[in-house]
Backbone as CSV, one residue per row, in Angstrom:
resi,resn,N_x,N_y,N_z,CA_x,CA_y,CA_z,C_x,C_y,C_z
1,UNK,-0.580,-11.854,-21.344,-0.703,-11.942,-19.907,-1.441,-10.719,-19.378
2,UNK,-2.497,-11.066,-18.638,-3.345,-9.713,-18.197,-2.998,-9.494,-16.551
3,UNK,-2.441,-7.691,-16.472,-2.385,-8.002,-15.373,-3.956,-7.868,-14.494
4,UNK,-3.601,-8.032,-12.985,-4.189,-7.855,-11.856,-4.513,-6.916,-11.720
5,UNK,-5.668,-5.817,-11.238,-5.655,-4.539,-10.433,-6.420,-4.619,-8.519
6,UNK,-5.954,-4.149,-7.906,-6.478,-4.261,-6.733,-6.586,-3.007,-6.409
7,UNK,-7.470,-2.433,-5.103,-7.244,-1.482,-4.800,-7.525,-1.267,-3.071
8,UNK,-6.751,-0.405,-2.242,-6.338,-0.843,-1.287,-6.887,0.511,-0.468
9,UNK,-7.057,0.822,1.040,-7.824,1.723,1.783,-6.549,2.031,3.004
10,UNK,-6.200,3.027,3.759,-5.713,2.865,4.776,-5.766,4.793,5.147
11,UNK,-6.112,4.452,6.313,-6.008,6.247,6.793,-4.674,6.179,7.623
12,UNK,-4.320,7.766,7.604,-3.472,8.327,8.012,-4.060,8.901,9.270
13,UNK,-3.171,9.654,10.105,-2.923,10.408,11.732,-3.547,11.808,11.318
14,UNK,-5.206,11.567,11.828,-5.210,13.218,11.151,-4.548,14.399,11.679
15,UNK,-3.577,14.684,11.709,-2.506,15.625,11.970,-1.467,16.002,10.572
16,UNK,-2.405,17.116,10.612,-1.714,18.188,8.825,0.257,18.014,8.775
17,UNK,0.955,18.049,10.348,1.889,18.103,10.245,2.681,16.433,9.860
18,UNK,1.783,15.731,10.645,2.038,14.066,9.973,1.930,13.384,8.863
19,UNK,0.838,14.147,8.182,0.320,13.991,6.787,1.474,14.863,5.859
20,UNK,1.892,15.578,6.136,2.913,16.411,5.334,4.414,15.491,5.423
21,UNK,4.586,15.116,6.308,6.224,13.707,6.898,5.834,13.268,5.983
22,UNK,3.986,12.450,6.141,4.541,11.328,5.084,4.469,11.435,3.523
23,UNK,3.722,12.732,2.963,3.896,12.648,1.790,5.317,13.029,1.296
24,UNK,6.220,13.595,2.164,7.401,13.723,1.762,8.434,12.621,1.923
25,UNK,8.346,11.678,2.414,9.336,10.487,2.574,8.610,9.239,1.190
26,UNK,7.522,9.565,0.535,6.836,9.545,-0.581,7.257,9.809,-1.771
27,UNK,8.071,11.163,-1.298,8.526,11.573,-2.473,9.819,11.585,-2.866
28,UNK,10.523,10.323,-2.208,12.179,9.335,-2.017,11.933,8.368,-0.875
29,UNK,10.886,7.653,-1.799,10.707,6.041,-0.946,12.119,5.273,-1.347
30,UNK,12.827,4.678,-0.176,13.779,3.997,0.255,13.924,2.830,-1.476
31,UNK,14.961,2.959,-2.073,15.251,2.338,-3.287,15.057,0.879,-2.973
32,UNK,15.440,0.421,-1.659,14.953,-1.011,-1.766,13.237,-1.172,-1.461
33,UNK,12.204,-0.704,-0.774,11.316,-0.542,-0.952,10.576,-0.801,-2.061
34,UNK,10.776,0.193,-3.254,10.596,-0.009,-4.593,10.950,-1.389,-5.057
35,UNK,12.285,-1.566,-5.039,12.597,-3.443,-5.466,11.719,-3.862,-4.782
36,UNK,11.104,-4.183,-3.795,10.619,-5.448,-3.073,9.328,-5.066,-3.589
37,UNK,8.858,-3.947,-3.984,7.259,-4.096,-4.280,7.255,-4.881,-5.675
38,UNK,8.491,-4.180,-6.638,8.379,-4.542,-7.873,8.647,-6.501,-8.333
39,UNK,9.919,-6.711,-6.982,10.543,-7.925,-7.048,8.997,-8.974,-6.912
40,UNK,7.954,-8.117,-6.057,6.525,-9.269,-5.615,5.466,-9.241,-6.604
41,UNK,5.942,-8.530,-7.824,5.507,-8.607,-8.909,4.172,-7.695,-9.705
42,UNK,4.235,-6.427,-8.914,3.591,-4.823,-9.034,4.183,-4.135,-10.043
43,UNK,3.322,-4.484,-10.635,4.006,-3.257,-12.692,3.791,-1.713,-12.116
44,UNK,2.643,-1.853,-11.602,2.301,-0.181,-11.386,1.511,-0.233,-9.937
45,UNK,1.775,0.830,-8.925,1.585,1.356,-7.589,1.311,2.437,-8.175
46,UNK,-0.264,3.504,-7.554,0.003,4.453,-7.302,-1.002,4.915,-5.956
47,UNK,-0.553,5.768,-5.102,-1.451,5.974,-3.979,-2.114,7.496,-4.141
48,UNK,-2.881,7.892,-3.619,-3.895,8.507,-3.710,-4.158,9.532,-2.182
49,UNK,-4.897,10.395,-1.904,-4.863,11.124,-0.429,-6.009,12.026,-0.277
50,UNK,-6.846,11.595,0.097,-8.060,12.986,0.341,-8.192,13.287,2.220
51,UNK,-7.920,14.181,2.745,-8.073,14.745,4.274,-6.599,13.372,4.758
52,UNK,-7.320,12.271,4.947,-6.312,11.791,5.872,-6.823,10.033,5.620
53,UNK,-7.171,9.947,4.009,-7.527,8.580,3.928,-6.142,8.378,2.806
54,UNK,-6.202,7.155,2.281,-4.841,7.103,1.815,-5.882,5.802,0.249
55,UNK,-5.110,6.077,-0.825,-5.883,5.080,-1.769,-5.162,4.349,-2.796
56,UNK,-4.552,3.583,-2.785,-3.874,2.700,-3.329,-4.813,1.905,-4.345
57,UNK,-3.508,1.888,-5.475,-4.049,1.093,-6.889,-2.723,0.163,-7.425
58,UNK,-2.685,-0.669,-7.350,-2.070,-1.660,-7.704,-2.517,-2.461,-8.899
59,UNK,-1.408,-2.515,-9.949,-1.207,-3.602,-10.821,-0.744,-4.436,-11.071
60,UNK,-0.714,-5.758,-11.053,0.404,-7.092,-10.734,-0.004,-8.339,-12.033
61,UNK,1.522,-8.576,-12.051,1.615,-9.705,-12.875,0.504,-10.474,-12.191
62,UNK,0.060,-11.646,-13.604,-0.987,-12.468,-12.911,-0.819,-13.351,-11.931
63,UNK,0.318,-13.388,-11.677,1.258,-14.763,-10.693,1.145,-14.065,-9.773
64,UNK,0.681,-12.587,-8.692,0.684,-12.122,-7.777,0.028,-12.672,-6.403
65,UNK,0.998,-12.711,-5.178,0.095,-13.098,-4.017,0.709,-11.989,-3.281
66,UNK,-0.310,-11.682,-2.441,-0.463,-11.234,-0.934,0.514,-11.903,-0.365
67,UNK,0.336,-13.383,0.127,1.052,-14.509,0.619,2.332,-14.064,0.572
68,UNK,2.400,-14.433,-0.861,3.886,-14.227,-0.924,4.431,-12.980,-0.788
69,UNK,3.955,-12.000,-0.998,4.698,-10.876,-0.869,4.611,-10.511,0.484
70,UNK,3.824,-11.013,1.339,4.122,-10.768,3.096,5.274,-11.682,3.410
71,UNK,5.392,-12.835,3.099,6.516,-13.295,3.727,8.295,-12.791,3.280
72,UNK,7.961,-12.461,1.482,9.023,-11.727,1.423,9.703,-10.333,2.130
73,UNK,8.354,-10.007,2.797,8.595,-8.678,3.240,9.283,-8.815,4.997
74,UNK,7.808,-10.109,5.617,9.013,-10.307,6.482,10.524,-10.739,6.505
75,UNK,10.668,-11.149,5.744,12.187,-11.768,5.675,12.981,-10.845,5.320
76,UNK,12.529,-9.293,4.841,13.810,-7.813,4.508,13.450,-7.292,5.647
77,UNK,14.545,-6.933,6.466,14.726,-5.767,7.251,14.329,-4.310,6.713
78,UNK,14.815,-4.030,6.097,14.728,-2.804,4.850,13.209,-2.669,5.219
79,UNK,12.386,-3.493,4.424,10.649,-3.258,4.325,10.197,-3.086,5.492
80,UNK,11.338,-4.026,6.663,10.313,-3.777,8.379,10.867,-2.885,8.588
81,UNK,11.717,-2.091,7.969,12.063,-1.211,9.084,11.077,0.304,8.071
82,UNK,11.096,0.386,7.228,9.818,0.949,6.284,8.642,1.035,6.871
83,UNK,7.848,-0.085,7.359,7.193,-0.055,7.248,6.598,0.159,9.289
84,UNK,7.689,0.145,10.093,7.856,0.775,11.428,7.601,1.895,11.218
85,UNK,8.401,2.886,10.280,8.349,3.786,10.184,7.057,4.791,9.741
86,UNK,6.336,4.454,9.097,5.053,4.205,7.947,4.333,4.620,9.517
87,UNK,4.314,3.111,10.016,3.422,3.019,11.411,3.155,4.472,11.810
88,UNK,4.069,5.084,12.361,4.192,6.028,13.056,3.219,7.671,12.329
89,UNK,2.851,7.703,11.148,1.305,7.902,10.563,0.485,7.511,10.289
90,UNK,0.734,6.064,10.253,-0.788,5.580,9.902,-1.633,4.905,10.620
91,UNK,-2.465,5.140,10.569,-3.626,4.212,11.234,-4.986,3.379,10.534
92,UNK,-5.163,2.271,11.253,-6.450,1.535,10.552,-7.824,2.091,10.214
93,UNK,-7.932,1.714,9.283,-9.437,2.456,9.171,-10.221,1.463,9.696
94,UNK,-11.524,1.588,10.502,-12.327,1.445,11.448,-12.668,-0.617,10.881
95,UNK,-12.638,-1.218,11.739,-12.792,-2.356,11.279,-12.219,-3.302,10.651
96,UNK,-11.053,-3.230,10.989,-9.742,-3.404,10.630,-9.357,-4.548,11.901
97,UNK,-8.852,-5.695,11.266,-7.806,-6.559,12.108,-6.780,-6.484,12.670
98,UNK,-6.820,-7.194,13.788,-5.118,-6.252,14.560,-5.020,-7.251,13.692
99,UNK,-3.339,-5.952,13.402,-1.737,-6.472,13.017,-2.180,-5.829,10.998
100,UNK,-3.520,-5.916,10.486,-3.862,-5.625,9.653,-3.584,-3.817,9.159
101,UNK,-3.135,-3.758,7.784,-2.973,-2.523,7.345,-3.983,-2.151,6.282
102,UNK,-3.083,-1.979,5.574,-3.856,-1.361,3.766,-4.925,-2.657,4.019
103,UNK,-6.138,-1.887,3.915,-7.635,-2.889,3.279,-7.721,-3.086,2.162
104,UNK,-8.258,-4.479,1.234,-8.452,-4.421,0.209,-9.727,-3.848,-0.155
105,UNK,-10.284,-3.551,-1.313,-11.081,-3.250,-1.632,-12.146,-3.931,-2.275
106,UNK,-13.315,-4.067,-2.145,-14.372,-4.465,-3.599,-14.657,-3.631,-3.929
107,UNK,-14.600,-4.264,-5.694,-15.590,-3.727,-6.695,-16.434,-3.414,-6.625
108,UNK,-17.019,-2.299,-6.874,-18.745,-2.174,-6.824,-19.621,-1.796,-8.535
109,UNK,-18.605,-1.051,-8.708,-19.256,-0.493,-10.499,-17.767,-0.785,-11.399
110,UNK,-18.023,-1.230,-12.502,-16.930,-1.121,-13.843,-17.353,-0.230,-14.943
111,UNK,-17.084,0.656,-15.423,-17.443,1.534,-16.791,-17.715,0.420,-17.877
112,UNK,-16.370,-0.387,-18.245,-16.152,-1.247,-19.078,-17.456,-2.434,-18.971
113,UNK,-18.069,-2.723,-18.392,-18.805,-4.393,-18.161,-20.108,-3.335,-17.619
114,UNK,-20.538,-2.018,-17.704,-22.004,-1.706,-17.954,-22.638,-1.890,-18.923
């Protein structure tokens, strides 16, 4: 089974003192948090930070949806209330859909398939 990789975009509040909150609530993300990323079927998360952009890498079983893992998320309190919280540093990067967060990304170059 091969997994998935995606990779995801979202800026932060450029404010050094906001950027510092959130890498520390980062560093004891809420234990159910973790379940619900892992329960939507993410082997490996890791995020990333240069000035005040934010860079997410995700790995998922091949059975992975978006879909589904938004509706599971609406349906935990836990994740909305996470992710209220979240709100309160982050912001869209430019071109961005209301109600829209983390951007996905395209591919542009592979090492492997040059």
């Amino acid at each position: 089974m091969k997994t998935k990789r995606y990779c995801l975009a979202l800026d932060l509040k450029n404010d050094p003192e906001l950027i510092k909150t959130y890498k520390e609530y980062h560093e004891n993300v809420w234990p159910e948090i973790t379940a619900s990323i892992k329960d939507a079927g993410v082997e490996k998360l890791d995020i990333y930070h240069v000035e005040n952009r934010l860079f997410m890498i995700m790995e998922t079983r091949p059975d992975f949806s978006f879909e589904k893992k938004q509706k599971a998320d609406e349906a935990n309190p836990k994740v909305q209330d996470w992710e209220t919280l979240m709100w309160k540093y982050q912001q869209a990067i430019p071109n961005t859909k209301p109600g829209e967060k983390w951007r996905l990304m395209a591919p542009i170059f592979e090492l492997d398939k040059a």
